[in-house]
Backbone as CSV, one residue per row, in Angstrom:
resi,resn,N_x,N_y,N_z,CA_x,CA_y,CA_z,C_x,C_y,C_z
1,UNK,-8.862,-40.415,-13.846,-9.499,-39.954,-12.627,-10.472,-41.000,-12.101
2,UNK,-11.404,-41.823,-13.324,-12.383,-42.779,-12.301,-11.203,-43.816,-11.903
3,UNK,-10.340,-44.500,-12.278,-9.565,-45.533,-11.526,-9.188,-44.938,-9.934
4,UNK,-9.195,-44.051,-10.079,-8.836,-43.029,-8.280,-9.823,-43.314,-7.840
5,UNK,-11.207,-43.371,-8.303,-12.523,-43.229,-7.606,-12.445,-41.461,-7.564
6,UNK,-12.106,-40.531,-8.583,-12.526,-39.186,-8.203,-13.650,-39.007,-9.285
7,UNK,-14.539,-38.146,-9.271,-15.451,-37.726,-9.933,-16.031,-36.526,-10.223
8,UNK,-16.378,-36.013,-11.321,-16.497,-34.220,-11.507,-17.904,-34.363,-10.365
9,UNK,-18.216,-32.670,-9.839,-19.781,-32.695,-8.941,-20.083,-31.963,-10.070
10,UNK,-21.258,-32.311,-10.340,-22.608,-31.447,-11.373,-23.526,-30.938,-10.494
11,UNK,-23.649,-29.991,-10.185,-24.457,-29.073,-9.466,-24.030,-28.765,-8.013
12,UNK,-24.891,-28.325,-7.568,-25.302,-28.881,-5.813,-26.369,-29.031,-5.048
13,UNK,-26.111,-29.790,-4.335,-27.341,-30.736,-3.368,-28.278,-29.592,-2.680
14,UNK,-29.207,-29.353,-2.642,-29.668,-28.382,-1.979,-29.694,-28.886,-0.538
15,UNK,-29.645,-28.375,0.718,-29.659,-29.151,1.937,-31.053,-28.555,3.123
16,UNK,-31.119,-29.931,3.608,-32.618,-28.995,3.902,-32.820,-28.462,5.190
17,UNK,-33.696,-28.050,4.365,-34.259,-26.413,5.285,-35.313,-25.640,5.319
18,UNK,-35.573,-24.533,5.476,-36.393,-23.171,5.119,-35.611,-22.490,4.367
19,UNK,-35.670,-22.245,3.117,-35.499,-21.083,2.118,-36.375,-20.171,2.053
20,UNK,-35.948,-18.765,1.412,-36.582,-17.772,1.154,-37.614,-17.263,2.744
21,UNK,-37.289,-16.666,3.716,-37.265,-16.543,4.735,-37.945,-15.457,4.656
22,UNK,-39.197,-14.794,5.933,-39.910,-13.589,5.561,-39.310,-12.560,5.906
23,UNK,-39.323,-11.537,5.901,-38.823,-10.755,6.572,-39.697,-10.146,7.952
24,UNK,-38.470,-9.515,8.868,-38.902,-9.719,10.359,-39.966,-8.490,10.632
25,UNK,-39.865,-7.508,9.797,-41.219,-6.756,10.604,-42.004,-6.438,9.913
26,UNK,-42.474,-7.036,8.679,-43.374,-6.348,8.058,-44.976,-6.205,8.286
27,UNK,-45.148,-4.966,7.913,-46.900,-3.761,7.715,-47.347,-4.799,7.318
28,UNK,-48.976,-4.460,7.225,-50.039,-4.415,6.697,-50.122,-3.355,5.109
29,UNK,-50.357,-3.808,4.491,-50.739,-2.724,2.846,-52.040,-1.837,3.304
30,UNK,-51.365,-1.456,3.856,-52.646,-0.209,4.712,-53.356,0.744,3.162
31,UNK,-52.238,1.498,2.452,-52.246,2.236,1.482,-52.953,1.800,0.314
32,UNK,-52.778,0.349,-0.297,-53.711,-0.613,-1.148,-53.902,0.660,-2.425
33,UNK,-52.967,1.043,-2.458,-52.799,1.764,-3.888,-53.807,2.770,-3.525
34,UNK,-54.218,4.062,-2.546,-55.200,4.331,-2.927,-54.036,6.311,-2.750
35,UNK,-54.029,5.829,-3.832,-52.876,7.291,-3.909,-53.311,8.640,-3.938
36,UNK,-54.675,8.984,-4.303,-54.886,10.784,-4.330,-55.823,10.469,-2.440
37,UNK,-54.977,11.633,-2.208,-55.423,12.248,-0.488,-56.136,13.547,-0.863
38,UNK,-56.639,13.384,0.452,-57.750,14.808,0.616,-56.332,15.569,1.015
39,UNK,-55.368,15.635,1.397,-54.606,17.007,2.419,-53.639,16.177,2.477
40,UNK,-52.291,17.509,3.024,-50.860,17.303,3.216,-50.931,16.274,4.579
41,UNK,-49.952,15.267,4.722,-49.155,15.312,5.654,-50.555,13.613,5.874
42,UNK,-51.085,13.026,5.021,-51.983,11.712,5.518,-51.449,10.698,4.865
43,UNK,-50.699,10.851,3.969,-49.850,9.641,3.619,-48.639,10.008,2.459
44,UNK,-47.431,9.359,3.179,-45.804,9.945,2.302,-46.017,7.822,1.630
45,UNK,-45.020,8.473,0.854,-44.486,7.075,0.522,-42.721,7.231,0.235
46,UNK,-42.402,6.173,0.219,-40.631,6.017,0.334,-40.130,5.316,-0.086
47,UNK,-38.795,5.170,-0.918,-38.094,4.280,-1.864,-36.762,5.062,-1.837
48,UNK,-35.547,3.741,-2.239,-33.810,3.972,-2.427,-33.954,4.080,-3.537
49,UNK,-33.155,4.721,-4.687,-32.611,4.318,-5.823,-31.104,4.422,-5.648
50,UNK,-30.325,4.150,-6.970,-29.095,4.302,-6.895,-28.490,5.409,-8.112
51,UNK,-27.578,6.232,-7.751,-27.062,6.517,-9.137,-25.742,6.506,-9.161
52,UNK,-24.942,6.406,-10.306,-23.647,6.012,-10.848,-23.148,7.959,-11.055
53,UNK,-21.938,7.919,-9.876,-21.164,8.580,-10.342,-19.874,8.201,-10.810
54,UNK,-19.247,9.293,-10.682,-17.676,9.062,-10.997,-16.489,8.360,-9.732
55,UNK,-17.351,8.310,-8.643,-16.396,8.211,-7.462,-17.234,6.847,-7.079
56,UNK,-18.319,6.249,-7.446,-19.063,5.116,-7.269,-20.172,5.787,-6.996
57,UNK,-20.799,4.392,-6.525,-22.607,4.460,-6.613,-22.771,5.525,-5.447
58,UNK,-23.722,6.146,-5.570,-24.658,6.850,-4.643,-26.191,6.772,-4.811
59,UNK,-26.490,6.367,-3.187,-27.660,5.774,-2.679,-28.347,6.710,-2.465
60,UNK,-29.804,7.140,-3.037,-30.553,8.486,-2.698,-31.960,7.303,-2.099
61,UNK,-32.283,8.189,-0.852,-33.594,7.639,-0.352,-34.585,8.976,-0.314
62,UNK,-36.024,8.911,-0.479,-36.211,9.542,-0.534,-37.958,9.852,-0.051
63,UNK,-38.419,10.708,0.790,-40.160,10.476,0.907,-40.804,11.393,0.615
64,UNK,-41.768,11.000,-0.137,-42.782,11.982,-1.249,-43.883,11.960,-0.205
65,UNK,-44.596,13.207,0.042,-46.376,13.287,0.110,-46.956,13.174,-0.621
66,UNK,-47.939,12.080,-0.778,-48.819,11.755,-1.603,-49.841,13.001,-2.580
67,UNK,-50.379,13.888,-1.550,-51.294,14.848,-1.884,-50.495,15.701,-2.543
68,UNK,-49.048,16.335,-2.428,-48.577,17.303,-2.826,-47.550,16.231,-4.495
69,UNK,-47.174,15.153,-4.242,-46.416,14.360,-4.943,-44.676,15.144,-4.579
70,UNK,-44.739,16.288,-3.705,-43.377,16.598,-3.490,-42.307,15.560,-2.465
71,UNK,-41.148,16.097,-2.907,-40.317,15.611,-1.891,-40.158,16.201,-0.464
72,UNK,-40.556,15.757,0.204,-40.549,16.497,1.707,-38.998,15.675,2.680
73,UNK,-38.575,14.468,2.220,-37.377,14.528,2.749,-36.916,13.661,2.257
74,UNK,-35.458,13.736,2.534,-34.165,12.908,1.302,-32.996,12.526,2.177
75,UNK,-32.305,12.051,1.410,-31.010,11.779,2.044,-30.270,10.938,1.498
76,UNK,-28.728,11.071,1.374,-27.685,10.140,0.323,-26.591,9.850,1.582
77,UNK,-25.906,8.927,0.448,-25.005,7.830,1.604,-24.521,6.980,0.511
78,UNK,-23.325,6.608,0.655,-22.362,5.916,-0.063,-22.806,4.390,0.166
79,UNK,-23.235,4.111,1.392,-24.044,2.749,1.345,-25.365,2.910,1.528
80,UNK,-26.074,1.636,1.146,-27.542,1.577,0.960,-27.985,0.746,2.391
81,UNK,-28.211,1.775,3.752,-28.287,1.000,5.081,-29.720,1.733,5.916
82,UNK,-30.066,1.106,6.757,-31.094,1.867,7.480,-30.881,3.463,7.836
83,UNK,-30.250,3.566,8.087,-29.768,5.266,8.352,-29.635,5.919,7.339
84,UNK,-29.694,5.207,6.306,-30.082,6.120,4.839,-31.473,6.345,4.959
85,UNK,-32.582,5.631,4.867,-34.252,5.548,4.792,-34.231,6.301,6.475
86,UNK,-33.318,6.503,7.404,-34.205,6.889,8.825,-33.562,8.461,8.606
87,UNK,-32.810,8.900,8.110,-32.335,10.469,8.075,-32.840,10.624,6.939
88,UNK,-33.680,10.264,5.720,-34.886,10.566,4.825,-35.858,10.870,5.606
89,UNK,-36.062,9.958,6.519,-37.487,10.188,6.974,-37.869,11.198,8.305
90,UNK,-36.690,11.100,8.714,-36.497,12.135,10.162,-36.462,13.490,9.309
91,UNK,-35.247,13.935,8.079,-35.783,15.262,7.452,-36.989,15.221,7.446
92,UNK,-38.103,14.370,6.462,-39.691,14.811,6.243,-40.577,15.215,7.673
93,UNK,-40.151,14.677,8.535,-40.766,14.656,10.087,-40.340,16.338,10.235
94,UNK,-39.113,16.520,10.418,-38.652,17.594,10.992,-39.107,19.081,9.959
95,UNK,-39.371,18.918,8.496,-39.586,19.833,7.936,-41.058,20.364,7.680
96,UNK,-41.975,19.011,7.856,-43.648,19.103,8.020,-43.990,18.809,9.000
97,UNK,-43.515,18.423,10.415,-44.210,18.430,11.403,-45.431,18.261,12.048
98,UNK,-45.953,16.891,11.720,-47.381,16.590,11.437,-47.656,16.460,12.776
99,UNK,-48.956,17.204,12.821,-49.943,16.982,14.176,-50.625,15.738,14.353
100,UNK,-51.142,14.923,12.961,-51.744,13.917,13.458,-50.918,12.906,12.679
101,UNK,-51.112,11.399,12.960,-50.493,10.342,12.478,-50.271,10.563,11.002
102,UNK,-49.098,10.316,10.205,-48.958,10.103,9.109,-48.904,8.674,8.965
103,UNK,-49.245,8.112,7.352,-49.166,7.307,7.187,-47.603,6.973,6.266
104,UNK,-46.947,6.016,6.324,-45.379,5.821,5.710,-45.957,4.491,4.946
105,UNK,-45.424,4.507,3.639,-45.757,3.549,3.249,-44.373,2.975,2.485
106,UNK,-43.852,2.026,2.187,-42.578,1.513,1.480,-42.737,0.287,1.370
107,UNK,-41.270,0.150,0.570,-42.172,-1.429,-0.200,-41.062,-2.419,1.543
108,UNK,-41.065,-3.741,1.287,-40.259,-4.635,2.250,-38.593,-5.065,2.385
109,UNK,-38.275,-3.355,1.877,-36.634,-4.060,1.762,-35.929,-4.299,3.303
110,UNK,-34.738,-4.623,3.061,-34.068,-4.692,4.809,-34.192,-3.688,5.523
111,UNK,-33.799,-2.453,4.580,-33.778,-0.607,5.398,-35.174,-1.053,6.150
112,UNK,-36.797,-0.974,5.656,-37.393,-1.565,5.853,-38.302,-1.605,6.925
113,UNK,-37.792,-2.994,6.821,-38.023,-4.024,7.763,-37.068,-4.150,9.167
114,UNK,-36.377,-3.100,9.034,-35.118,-3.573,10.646,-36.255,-2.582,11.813
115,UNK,-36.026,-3.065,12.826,-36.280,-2.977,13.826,-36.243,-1.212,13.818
116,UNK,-35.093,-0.313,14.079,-34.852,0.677,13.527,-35.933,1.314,13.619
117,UNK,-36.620,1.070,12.274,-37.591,1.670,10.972,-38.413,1.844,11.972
118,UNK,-38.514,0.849,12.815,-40.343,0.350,13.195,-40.325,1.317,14.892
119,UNK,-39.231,0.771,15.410,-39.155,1.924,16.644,-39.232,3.495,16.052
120,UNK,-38.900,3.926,15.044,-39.106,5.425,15.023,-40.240,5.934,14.136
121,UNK,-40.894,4.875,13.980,-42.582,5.208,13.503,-42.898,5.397,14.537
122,UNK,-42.876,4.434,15.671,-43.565,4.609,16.551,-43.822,5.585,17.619
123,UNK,-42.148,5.881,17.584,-42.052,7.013,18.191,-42.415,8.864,17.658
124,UNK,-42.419,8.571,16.244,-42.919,9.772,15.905,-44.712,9.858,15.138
125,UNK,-45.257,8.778,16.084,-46.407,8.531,15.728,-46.827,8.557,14.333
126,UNK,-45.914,8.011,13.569,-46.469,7.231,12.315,-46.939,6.148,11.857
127,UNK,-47.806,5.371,10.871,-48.530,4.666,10.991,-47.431,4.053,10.069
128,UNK,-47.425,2.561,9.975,-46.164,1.876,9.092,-47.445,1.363,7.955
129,UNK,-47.165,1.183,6.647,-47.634,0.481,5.562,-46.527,0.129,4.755
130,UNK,-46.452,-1.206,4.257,-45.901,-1.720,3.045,-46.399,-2.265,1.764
131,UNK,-45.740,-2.264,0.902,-46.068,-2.967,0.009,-45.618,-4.905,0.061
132,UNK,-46.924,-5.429,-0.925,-46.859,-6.614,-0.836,-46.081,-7.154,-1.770
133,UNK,-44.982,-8.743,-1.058,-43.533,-8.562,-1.728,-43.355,-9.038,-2.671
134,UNK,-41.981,-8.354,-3.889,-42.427,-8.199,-5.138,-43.422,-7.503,-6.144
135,UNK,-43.959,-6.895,-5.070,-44.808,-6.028,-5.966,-44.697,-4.407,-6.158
136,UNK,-44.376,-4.031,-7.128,-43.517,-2.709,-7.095,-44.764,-2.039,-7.743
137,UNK,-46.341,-2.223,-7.636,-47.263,-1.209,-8.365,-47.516,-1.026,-7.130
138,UNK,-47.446,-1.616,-5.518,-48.234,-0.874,-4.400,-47.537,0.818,-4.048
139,UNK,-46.311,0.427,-4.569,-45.428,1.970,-3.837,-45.479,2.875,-5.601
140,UNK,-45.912,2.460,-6.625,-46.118,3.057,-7.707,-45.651,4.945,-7.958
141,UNK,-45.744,5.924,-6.973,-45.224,6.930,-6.668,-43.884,7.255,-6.298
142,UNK,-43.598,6.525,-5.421,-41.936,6.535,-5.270,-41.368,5.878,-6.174
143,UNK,-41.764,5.363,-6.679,-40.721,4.465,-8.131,-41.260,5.367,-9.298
144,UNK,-42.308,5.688,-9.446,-42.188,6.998,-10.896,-41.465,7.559,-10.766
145,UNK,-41.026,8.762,-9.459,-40.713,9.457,-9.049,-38.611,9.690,-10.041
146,UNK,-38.425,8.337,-9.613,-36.753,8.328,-9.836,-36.564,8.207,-10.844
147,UNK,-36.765,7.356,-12.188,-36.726,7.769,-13.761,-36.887,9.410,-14.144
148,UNK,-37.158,10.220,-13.358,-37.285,11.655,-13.480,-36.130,12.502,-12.881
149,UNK,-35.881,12.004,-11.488,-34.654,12.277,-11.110,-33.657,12.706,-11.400
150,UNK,-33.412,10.745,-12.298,-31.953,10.688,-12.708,-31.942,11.294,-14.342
151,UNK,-33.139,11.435,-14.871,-32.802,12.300,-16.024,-32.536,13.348,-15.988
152,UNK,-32.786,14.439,-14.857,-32.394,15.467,-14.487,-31.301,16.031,-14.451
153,UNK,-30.753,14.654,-13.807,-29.050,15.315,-13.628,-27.902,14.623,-14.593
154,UNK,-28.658,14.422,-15.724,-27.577,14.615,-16.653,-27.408,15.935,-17.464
């Protein structure tokens, strides 16, 4: 092969650029871990998990009230897409019906961060908070939450 002039490639060249890119709409950490509320309906928090059935994965999203730690709204879907996290969050809207601003807090995934997310806070006068990225102790409630879940339903 070297008499050809061919040669194995060992690796690859990285080519340049911007890597690791922010994402396009993210909060403020409004919430800053401060998890016990005086009253219902002043701050939910929200997270996907996944669970393994028999027919494939299923995507559960889901938003807890802080003060109560209940689930006030949910929602599953064979894919893991914004309309999973916005029909979670439209149930919690539609079943507690808050008079004054709630606060939403979630960590920075794509569901997220799309445009979506951020028009229907706004429109249902919710306040947006995220968590800061990589850091899975700011949303600490919605991630306890699913190790409990999925033990459930076995």
């Amino acid at each position: 092969m070297r008499s050809r002039g061919w040669r194995a490639q060992v690796g690859y060249r990285r080519r340049p650029g911007f890597y690791g890119g922010a994402p396009h709409n993210v909060a403020a950490t409004i919430l800053d871990r401060q998890f016990d509320v005086a009253a219902p309906n002043i701050a939910w928090v929200t997270d996907i998990t996944y669970i393994r059935t028999y027919e494939g994965w299923l995507y559960l999203a889901v938003v807890v009230d802080l003060f109560s730690r209940q689930v006030v709204g949910w929602s599953m879907d064979s894919r893991m897409s914004k309309d999973l996290v916005l029909q979670a969050l439209l149930a919690a809207v539609w079943r507690r019906k808050p008079k004054q601003s709630v606060m939403v807090h979630s960590d920075q995934g794509s569901q997220f961060t799309s445009y979506e997310w951020a028009a229907f806070l706004a429109t249902h006068n919710l306040q947006p908070s995220m968590s800061r990225r990589g850091n899975c102790h700011d949303n600490a409630v919605a991630e306890s939450f699913f190790p409990i879940a999925q033990t459930r339903t076995h």
